[in-house]
Each structure stands twice: as C-alpha cells, then as structure tokens.
C-alpha positions as CSV (number, residue, x, y, z in Angstrom):
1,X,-27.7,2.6,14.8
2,X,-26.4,2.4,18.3
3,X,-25.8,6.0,20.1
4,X,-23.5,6.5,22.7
5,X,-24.5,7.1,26.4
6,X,-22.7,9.4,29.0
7,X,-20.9,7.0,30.5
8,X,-19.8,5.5,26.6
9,X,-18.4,9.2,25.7
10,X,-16.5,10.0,28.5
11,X,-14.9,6.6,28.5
12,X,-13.4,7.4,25.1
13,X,-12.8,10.9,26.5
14,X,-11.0,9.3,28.9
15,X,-9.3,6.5,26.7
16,X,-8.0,9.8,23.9
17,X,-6.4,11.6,26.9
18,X,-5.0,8.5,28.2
19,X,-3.2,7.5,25.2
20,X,-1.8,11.7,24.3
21,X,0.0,11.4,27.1
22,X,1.6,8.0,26.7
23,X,2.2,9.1,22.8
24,X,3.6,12.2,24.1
25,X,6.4,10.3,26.7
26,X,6.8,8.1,23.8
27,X,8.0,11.0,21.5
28,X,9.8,12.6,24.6
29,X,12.3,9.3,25.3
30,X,10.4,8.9,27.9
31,X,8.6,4.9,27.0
32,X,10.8,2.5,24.8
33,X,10.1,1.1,21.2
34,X,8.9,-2.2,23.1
35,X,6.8,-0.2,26.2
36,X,4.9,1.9,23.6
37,X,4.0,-1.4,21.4
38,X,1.5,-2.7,23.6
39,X,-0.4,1.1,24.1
40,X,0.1,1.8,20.7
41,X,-1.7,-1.3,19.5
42,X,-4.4,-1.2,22.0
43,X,-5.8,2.2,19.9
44,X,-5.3,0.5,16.3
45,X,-1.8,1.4,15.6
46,X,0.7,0.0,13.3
47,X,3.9,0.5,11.8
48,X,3.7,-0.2,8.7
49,X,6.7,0.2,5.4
50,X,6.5,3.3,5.0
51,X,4.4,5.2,7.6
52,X,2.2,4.1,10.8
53,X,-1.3,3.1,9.6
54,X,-4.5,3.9,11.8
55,X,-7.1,1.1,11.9
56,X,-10.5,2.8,12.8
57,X,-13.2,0.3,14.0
58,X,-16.9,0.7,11.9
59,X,-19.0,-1.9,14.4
60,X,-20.6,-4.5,11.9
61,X,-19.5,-1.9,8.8
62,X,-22.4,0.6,9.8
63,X,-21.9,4.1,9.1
64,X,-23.7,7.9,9.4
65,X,-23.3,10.1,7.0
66,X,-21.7,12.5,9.7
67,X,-19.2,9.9,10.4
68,X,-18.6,9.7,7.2
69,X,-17.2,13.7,6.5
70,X,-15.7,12.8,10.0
71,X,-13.6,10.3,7.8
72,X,-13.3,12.7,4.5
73,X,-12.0,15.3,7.1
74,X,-9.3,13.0,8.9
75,X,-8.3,11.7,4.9
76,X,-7.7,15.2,3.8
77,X,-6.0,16.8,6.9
78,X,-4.1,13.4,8.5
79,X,-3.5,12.1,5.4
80,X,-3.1,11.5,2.0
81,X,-6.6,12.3,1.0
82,X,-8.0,8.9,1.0
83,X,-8.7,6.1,3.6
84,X,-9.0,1.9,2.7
85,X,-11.8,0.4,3.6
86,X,-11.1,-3.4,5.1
87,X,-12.8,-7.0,4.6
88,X,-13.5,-7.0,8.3
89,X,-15.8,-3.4,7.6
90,X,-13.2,-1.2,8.9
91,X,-11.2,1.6,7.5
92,X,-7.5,2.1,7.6
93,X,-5.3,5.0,7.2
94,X,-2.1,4.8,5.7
95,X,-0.2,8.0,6.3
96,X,-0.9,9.8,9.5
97,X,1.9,11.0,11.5
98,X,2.3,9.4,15.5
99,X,2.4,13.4,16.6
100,X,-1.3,13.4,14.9
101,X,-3.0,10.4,16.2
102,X,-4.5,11.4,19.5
103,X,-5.7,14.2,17.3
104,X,-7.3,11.7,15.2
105,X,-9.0,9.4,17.8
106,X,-10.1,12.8,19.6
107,X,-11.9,13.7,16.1
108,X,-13.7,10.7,15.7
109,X,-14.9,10.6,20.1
110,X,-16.7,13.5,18.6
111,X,-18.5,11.5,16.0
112,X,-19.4,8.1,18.6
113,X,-15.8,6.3,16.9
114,X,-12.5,5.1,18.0
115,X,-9.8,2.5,17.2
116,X,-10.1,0.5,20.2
117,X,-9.6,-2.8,19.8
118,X,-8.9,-3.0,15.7
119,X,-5.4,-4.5,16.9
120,X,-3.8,-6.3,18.9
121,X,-4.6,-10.2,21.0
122,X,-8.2,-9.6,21.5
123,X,-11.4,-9.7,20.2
124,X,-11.8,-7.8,17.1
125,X,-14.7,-5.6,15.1
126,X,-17.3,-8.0,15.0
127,X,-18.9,-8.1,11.3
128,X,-22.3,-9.2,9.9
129,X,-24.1,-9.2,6.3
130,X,-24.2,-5.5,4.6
131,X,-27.8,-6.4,4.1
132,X,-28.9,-7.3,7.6
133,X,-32.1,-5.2,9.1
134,X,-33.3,-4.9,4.9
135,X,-33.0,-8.4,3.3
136,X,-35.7,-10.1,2.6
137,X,-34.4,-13.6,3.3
138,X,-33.1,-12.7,6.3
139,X,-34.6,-14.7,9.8
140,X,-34.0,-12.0,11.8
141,X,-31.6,-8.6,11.9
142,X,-28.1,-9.8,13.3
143,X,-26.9,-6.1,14.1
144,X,-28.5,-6.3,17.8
145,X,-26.8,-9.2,18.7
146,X,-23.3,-7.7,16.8
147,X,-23.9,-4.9,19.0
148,X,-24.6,-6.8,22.2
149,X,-21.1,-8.8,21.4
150,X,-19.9,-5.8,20.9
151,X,-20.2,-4.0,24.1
152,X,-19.4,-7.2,26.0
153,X,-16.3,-7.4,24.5
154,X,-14.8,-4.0,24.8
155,X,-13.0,-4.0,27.8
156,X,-13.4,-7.5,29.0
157,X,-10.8,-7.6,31.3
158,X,-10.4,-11.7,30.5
159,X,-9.7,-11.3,26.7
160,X,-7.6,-8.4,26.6
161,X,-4.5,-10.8,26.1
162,X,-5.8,-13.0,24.5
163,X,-3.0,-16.2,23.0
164,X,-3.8,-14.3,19.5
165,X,-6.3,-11.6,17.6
166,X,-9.8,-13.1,17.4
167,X,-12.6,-12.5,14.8
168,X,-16.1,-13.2,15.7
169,X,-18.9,-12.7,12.6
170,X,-22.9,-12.8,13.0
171,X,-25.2,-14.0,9.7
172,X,-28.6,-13.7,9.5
173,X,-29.5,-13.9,6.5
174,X,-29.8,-17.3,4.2
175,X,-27.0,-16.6,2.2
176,X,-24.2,-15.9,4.5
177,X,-22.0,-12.8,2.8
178,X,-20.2,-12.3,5.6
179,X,-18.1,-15.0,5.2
180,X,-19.1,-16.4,8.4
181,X,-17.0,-20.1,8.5
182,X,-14.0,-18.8,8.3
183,X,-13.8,-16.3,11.5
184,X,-12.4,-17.8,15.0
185,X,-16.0,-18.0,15.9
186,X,-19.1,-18.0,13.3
187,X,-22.8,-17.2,14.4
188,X,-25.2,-18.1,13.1
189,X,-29.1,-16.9,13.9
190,X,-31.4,-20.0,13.1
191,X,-35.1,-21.4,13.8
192,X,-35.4,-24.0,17.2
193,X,-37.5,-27.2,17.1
194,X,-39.9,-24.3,17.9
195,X,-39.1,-22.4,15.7
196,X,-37.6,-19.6,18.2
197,X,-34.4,-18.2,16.9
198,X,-31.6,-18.5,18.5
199,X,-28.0,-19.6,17.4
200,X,-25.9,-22.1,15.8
201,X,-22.2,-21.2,16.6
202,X,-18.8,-22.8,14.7
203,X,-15.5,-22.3,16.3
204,X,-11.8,-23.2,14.9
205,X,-12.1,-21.2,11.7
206,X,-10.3,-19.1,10.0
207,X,-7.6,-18.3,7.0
208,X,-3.5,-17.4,7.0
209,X,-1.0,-20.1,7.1
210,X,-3.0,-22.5,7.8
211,X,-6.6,-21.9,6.4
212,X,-10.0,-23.9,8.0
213,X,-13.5,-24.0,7.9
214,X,-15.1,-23.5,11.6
215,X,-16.9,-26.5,13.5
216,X,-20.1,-26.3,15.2
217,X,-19.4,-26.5,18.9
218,X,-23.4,-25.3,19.3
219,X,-26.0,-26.8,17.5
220,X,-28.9,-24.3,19.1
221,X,-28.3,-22.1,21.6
222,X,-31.0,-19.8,23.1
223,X,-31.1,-16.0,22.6
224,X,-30.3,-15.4,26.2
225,X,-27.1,-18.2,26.2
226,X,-25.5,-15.8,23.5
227,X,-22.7,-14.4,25.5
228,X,-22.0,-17.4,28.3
229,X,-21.5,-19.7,25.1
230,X,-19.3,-17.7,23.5
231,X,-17.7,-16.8,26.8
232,X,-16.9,-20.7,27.3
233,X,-15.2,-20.7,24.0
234,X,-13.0,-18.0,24.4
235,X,-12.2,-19.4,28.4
236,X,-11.6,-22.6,26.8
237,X,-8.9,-20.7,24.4
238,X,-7.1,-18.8,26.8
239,X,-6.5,-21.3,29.0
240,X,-5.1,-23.8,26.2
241,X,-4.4,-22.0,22.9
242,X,-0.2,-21.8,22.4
243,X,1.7,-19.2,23.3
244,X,4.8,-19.8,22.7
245,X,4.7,-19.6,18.9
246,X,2.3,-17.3,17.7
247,X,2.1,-19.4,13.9
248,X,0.3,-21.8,16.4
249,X,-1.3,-19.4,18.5
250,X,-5.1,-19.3,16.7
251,X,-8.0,-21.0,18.4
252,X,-7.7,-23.1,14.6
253,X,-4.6,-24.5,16.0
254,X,-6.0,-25.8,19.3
255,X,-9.2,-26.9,17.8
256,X,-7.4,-29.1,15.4
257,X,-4.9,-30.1,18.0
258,X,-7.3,-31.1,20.5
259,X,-9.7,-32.6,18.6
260,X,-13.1,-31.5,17.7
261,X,-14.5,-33.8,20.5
262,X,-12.4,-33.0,22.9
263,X,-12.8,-29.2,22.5
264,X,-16.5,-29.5,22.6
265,X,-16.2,-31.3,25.4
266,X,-14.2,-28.6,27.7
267,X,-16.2,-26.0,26.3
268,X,-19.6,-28.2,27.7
269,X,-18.0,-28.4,31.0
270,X,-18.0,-24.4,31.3
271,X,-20.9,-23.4,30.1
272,X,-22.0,-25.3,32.6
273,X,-20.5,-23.8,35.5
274,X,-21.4,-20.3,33.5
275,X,-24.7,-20.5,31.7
276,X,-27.4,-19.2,34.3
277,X,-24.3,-16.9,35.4
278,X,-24.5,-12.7,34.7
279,X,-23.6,-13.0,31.5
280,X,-27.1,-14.1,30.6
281,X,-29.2,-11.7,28.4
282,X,-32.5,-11.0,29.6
283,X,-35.1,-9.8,27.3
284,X,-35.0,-6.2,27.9
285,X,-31.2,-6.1,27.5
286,X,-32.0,-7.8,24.0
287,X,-34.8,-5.1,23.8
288,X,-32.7,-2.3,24.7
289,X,-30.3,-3.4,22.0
290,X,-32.6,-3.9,19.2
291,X,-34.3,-0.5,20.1
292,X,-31.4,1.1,18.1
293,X,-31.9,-0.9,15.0
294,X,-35.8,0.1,14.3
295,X,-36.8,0.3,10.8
296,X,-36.5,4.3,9.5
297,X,-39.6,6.0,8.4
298,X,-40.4,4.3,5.4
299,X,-43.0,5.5,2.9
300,X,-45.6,2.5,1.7
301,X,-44.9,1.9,-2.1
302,X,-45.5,-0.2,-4.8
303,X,-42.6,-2.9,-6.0
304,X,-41.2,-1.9,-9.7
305,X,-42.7,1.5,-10.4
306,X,-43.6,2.6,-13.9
307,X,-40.8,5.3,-13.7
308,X,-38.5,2.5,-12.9
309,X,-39.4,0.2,-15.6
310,X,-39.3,2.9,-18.1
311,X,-35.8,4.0,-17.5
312,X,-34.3,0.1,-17.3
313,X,-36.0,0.0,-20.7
314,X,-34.5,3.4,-22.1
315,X,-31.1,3.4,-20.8
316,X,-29.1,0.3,-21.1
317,X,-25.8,1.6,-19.0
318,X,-28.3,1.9,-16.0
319,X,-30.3,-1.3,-16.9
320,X,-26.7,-2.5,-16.3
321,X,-26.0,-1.2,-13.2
322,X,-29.5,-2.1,-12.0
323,X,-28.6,-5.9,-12.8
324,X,-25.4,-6.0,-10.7
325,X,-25.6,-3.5,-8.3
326,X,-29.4,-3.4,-7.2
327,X,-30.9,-6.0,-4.4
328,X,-33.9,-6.6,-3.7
329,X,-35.5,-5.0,-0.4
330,X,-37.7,-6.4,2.6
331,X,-39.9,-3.3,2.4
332,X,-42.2,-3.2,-1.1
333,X,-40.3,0.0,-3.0
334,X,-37.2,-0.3,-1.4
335,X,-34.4,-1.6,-2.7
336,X,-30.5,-2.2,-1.5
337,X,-27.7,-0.7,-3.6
338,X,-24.2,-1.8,-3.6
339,X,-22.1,1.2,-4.7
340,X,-18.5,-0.7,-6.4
341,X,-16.2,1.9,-7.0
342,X,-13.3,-0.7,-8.6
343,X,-12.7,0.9,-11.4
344,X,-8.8,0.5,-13.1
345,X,-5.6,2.6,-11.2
346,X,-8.0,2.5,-8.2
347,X,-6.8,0.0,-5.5
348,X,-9.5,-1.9,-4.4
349,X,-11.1,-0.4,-1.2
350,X,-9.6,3.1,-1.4
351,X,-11.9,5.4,-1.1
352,X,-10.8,9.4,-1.5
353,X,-11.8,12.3,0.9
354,X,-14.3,13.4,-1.9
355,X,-16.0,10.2,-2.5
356,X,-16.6,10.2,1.4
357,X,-18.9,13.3,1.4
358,X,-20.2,12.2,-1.9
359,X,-21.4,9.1,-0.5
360,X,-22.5,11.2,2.8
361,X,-24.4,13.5,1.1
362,X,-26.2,10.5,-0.9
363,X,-26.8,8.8,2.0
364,X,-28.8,11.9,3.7
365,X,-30.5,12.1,0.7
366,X,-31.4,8.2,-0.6
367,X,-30.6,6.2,2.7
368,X,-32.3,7.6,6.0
369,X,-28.2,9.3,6.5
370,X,-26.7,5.9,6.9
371,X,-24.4,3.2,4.7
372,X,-22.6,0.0,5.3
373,X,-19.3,-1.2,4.5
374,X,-19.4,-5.0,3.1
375,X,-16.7,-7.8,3.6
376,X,-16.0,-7.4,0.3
377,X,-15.2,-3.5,0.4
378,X,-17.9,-1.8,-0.9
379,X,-20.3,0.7,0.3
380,X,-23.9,0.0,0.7
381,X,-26.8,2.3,0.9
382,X,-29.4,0.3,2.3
383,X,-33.1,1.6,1.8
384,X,-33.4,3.3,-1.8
385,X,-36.9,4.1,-2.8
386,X,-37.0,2.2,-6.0
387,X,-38.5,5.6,-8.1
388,X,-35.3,7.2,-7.3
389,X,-33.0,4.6,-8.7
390,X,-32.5,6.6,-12.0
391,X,-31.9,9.6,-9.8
392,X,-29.4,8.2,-7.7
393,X,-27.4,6.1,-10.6
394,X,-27.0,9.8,-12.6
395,X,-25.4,11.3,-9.1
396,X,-23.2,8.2,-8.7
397,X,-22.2,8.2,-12.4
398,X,-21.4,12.0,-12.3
399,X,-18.6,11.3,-9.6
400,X,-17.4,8.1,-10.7
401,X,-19.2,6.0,-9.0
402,X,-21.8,4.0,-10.9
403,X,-19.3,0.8,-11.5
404,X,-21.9,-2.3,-12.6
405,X,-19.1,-4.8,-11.7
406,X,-20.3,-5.5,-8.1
407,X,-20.0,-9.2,-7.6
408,X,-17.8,-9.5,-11.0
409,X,-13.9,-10.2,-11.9
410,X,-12.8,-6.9,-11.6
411,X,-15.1,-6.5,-8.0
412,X,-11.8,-8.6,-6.3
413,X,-10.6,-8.1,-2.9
414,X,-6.4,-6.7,-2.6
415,X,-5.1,-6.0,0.6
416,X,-2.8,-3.3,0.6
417,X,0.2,-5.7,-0.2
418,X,3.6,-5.0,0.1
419,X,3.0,-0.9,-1.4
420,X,2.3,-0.7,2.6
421,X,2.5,-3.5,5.0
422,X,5.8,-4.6,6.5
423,X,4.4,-8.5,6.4
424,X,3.8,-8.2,2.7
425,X,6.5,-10.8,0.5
426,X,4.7,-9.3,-2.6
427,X,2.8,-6.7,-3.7
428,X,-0.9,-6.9,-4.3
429,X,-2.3,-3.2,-5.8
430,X,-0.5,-3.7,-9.1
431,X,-2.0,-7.7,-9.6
432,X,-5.3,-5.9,-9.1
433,X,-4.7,-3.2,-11.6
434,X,-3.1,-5.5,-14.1
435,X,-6.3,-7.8,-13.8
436,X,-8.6,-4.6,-14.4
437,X,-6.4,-3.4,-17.5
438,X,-7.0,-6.4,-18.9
439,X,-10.4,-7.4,-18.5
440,X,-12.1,-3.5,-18.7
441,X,-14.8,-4.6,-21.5
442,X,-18.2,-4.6,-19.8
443,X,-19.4,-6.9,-21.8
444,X,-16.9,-9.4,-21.4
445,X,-17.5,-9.3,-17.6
446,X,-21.1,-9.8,-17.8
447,X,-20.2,-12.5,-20.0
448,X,-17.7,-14.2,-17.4
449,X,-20.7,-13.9,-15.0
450,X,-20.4,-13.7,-10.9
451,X,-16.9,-14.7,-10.3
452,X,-14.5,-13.7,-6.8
453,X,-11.1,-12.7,-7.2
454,X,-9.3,-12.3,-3.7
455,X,-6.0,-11.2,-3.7
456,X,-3.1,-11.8,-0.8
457,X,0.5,-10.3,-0.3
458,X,1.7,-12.7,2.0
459,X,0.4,-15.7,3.7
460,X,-1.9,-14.0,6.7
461,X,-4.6,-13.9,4.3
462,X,-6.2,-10.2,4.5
463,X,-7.1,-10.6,1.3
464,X,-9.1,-14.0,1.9
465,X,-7.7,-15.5,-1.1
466,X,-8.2,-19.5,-0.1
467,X,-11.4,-18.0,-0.3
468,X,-11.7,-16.9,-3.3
469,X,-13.2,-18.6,-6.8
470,X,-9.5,-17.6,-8.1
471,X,-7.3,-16.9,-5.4
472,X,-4.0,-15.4,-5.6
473,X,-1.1,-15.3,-3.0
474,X,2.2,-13.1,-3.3
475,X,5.2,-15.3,-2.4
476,X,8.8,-14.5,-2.1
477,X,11.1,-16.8,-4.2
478,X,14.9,-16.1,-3.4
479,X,14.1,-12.0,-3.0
480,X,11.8,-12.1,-6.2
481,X,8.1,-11.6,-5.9
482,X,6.1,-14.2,-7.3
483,X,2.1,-14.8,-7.5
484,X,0.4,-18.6,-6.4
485,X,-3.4,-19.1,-7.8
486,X,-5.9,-21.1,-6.2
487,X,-9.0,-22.5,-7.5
488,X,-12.5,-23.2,-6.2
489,X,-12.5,-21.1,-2.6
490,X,-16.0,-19.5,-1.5
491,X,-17.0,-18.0,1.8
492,X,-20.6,-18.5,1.1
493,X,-22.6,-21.2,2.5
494,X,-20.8,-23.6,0.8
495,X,-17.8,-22.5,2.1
496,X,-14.5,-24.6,1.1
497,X,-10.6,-23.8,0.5
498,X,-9.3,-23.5,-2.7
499,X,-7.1,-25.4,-3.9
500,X,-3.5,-24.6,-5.7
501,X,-3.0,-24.6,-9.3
502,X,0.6,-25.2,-9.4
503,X,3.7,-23.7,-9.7
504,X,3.8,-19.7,-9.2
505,X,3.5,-17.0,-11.4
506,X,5.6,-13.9,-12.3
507,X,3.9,-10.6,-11.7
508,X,3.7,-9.8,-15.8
509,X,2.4,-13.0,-16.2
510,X,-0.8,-13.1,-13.8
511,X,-3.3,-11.2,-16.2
512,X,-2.8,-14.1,-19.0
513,X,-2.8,-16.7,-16.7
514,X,-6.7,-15.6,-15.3
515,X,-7.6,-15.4,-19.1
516,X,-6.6,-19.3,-19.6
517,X,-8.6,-19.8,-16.5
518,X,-11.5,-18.2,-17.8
519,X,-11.4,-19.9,-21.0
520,X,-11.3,-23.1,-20.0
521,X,-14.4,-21.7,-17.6
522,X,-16.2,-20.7,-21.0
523,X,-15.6,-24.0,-22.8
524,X,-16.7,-26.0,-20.3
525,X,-19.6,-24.2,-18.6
526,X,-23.4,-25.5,-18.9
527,X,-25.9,-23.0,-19.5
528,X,-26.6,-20.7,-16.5
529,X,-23.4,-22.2,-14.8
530,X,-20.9,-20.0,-12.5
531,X,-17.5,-20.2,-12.5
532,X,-17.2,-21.8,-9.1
533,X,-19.8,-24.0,-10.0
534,X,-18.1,-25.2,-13.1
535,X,-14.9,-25.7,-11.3
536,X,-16.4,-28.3,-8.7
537,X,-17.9,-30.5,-11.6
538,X,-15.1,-30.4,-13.8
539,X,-12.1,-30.1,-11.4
540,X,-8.4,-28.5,-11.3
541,X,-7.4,-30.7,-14.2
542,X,-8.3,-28.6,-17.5
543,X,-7.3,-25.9,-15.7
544,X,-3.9,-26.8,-14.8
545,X,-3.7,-28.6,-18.5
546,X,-4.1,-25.2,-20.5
547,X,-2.7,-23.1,-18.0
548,X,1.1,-25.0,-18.0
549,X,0.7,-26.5,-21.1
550,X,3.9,-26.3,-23.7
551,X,4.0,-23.9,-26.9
552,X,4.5,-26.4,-29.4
C-alpha cells in the first residue's frame, strides 16, 4: 500500500494543527456557526441528529492492520465503541465530541490517515474492486491509478469548490463490484486496438433524486491521458454545472441538460488545449505509483489442497462458508475471503472496537497485515493460503465472525437512516433488522440464492437502493415514516435502475412484503436462475399482482 513521504506527513501535521486552532476559536465564540461550516467540512465533519459524525477517508477501501487498532482505539476512546464502515470504503464515526476531533485526526497522522476531503464540494475517496491486485479476471490492478487520482486530487486548488461533491471509481476487473456506472465519473481499465490498456471513462452518473447510469465521454484513453481527461471533465463541470440549486447541482444534471453530444463535445475542446500539458503521466510516475502495490511474498502452492478438501467434506457449516464467502485467487493456493459480519441486531456496516483488532490480528496472521473494505461493507482479507482456510474460519467463527451470507438477502446495504443523519425522512437500521429476523434460516437463504437488498433513509441514496435487486427507500408521508420498494436495480455490469413497485409500505409491513417478492421469485425462477435475472424476463407484473393483491 502507498506510504507517506516527508513532505505527505508534515502536510497533515500541518493540516491537524491548522484545524485545532480554528476548532478551538470555534468553541471560544470566536468563528460563527456559518464560518466554521466550510473548515469543519473540509476535515470530514458533520452534524448529524444526535451528535457530529467523523467521516475518515480509507483510499480505494485498503487498510493495515496498524490502521486498523488505530480505528479500534479512536471507537473505544472517541466513541461509542464501534465505527460504520461506508459503501464509498470509508469509515464513519458517530459519536465523537467537536472538543475531540483534532485529537482524532492527530491519531490517525500517526497511522498515514486523515479525513480530508470525505466531505464537502469536491472530489471524494476514490473507490475500486475489493479484489483488485488478487483477482484472477482482473486486466490489470486499478489501485495505482486510484492512487495516482488520488494524490492529484487532494489539494487541487481548481476543484476545491466544486458546484457539488464528486465521486470518481476505478474497475479493473471483468465484473465491475465497485459499482462503477453510477459515480460522477466511472473508469474503466480496458485492452486498445493493441491491446495496451488504458481507459474507457463514463461521466453523468450517479444515484439520489434523480438516479443515472454514466455515459462514455472516452472510448480509449492512453495510460498517460489519465489525469488531463479527467481534468477536462471536471473543467467542463465547474464552469457549467448549477449553482444556484444544489438538487441540480450534479455533473448528472448538466450532462443530461446539455446533452450527451454537446458535453462531449466541450470536454474534446479541452483536452485539447490540456492533453500534452503537465498533467501528463510519464511512465516512471506510473512506475513510482505501482511500486507500492507489488505482490507480498507469496509462497508457491498447489490449488485445493488435500487438507482443504477434507475439511469442506467433514464440516458442512464451513463447506458453507467456503461456498459464499471464499473467491478464487490469481496466485495458485491463494484464495480471497470476504469476512460478512451481518448477522441480526447488528446494523449493517458497524463494526465494534473488538472486531477491529480481531480482524487486525487476522490480517497479520492470514493476509500479509492488510484488508479491504468493499462497496458493499464488508471486510476483505485478500491473500489467504488456501491450507489455512479451516484455520481462519474456526478464528472468525470464535468471534462472531464466520457469517456465510456474503452476497445473500440478509448481506443488504442500510445507511445509517434517520437513527443518525439529519437528512434521513425514515429510518433504515430497524428495515434491516426486521428483514434479518425474518429470513435468519440458512438454508432458506441459500435457497433464495445471490440476491442485493440496498436500503435508503431518504432520497440521497447512501444506501444505493435504485441499485439494488430489491431496493427500498424511507419516505415521509404527512410526518409518518413509510418504506417504497424497487425492483430490478444492479450496479454490476449490467447496470440499470430499478424500478418502483407501487404504493409504499409501512415499517411492520416491509418484512412480508420481501417474502411475497421472493415467492413469486421461487415460482417463477428457471433452474440456476437469480433473482435479478428472473425479474428482467418476467417483469414488475407478478410482482405487483401478489404483492397488492386483495384478501378475499
């Protein structure tokens, strides 16, 4: 993983400093509410319902095992003993008092992390597969270039202020889990007529009030055009995207509004006058970048080892987990674990002080020290010799751990809902846990097959739910909290929006509701078919027949 320099660590020296004393005139009377707002924001903090909430940047959802009792440490002495871990690979805190905060972000300068930039009209975290540098479909490892986007855009004087926040995400694999299409600006890596990689890029995505599916502005760009193309984008935007409405503020908006055509066009006309400019990447500045992202020192094994094959044979509960949770590896004896800890009463995400040095002290001991974060809030530990998959299985199932519902019903992305956020018109933990109350038979999960449930308090979408196979969306009817399903979202390749079902729900009601939805999903299905996939060749309409059908 990347490793700060001198000059990286004393500019978040300097940055902590800066911002204790502005905290400090803050609490003295000596800044306004609306003074503090913009410095506040700039290091990642809200206010939120109840208390602020800290939004801590994890670059393309890579972590050390030292950052991680970093986090375990802040959770149990800032907070509440636990931290949230975010679809764009983040982590949030949800109770740490202002006082506390440059405390915080001078903790985690001592660990190479901060909270620059997680907030605010700029460019965001950028995000990338869980699996990049280790799958074996991948074309090449996206984490270079996240990190190259990365260090360009911290700082940029130009995008500081920007019209509105902006999300750029990298995929290099073949299937995109990153949910690429739907970010202000997509990348993706793929083969030239030469078959030199370089980059397709989309623009004009992204989800809230108004959901889309990104454009491609670039059909191949070359390795060193990376940052000048995505520079005449975001030039493009600032100069045109709205500002006086921030509903219409997105680069989505202007996209639409100008016409794909159009917006193409402009962007054409400067990269021209930039590409060739110093924004181009040579190839030792690619070099130097993908110097920190060399494989670890992996052993040479044999694919499914006897030990392996005996255990999945002996022990069905692990045979289980092995199914869901296990990915294959580019390296012969490796494999990829996906570590779901979803289980019922646990909003998904959270992650508790104790689980944070748990999953440290596994990664030091089955991952080379090192895990990832996915979009879809799990933790990954990335390069597990297969002989120790028994091994590591019996550590996670000790501590709670060893969920098998990764990529299941129950595996759903929640934002935190209206428990926390001061956007919220409904409530989203509770939906979660009513859904994982009901449907808490293994069995009948494994039945139901691979299935996303994304779940939304209010229409910004930090839940993704258009996105989701069943999406569902907290509304607000007349001070009452209802719930609005959607069917037939993905933010896989084949990305699309789902579509709505029909009138809302009320809270008690949601769990009953997915049931009728999943048997109609049971009658219909052909053999080997998923949910999503029975849903595009059926349609909404058995759906929306059983679901508002009349008792007789």
């Amino acid at each position: 993983m990347y490793h700060y320099d001198q000059y990286d660590q004393q500019m978040l020296t300097d940055r902590v400093a800066q911002f204790r004393d502005q905290t400090d005139r803050y609490l003295a009377g000596k800044l306004s509410e609306q003074e503090f707002l913009p410095l506040r924001l700039q290091n990642g903090l809200y206010v939120q319902r109840l208390a602020p909430m800290l939004r801590i940047a994890v670059p393309y959802g890579l972590l050390s095992s030292q950052q991680l009792r970093k986090l375990a440490f802040i959770a149990r002495h800032f907070d509440k003993g636990y931290g949230h871990f975010t679809t764009r690979q983040n982590i949030q805190f949800n109770w740490p008092a202002l006082e506390d905060v440059p405390d915080i972000l001078a903790h985690l300068a001592e660990v190479e992390m901060h909270a620059i930039q997680t907030s605010g009209n700029c460019i965001r975290n950028t995000t990338t597969d869980q699996f990049a540098g280790v799958a074996r479909d991948e074309l090449e490892d996206s984490r270079p270039y996240c990190e190259i986007i990365r260090q360009w855009s911290t700082f940029h004087p130009e995008f500081a202020y920007l019209p509105r926040k902006f999300k750029i995400a990298v995929c290099g694999t073949r299937v995109d889990q990153a949910a690429t299409q739907v970010h202000d600006i997509g990348v993706f890596l793929v083969a030239g007529p030469d078959q030199a990689v370089g980059f397709r890029i989309l623009a004009g995505g992204g989800l809230g009030r108004t959901p889309v599916i990104g454009q491609e502005i670039f059909e191949f760009v070359e390795k060193r055009d990376l940052l000048t193309a995505l520079e005449a984008i975001l030039r493009v935007y600032n100069r045109e995207g709205r500002r006086d409405n921030k509903y219409k503020a997105r680069i989505k908006i202007l996209v639409r509004e100008s016409g794909l055509d159009d917006f193409r066009g402009k962007v054409m006309a400067e990269w021209a006058r930039i590409r060739g400019g110093p924004q181009t990447l040579t190839d030792a500045e690619i070099e130097r970048c993908r110097a920190y992202f060399v494989d670890p020192p992996y052993l040479s094994l044999s694919d499914e080892p006897d030990a392996l094959g005996q255990a999945l044979a002996d022990n069905f509960l692990f045979a289980s987990w092995y199914q869901h949770n296990v990915h294959a590896h580019k390296k012969p004896g490796y494999a990829s674990v996906t570590v779901a800890f979803k289980e019922t009463g646990v909003a998904p995400g959270d992650v508790t002080d104790v689980q944070l040095e748990v999953l440290a002290q596994l990664a030091d001991e089955f991952s080379f020290g090192e895990v990832r974060i996915s979009h879809r809030q799990n933790v990954v530990l990335a390069d597990v010799e297969q002989q120790r998959l028994f091994d590591l299985w019996q550590r996670l199932s000790s501590d709670a751990l060893a969920s098998s519902n990764h990529g299941l019903l129950t595996d759903a992305i929640c934002c935190p809902g209206g428990d926390f956020c001061a956007l919220a018109n409904a409530k989203s933990i509770p939906i979660a846990e009513a859904i994982q109350r009901k449907f808490n038979d293994p069995d009948e999960l494994h039945g139901i097959g691979e299935l996303s449930l994304n779940i939304s308090g209010c229409m910004n979408a930090c839940g993704h739910h258009h996105v989701g196979n069943i999406g569902v969306l907290g509304v607000d009817k007349k001070g009452e909290e209802f719930y609005q399903l959607s069917l037939g979202g993905s933010s896989r390749n084949d990305a699309s929006l789902g579509k709505i079902l029909g009138p809302a729900f009320a809270q008690e009601d949601i769990p009953e509701v997915i049931g009728k939805l999943l048997a109609v999903y049971r009658a219909h299905r052909d053999p080997g078919e998923s949910f999503l996939e029975t849903y595009r060749r059926i349609g909404m309409a058995p759906y929306k027949e059983q679901v508002y059908a009349k008792a007789d």
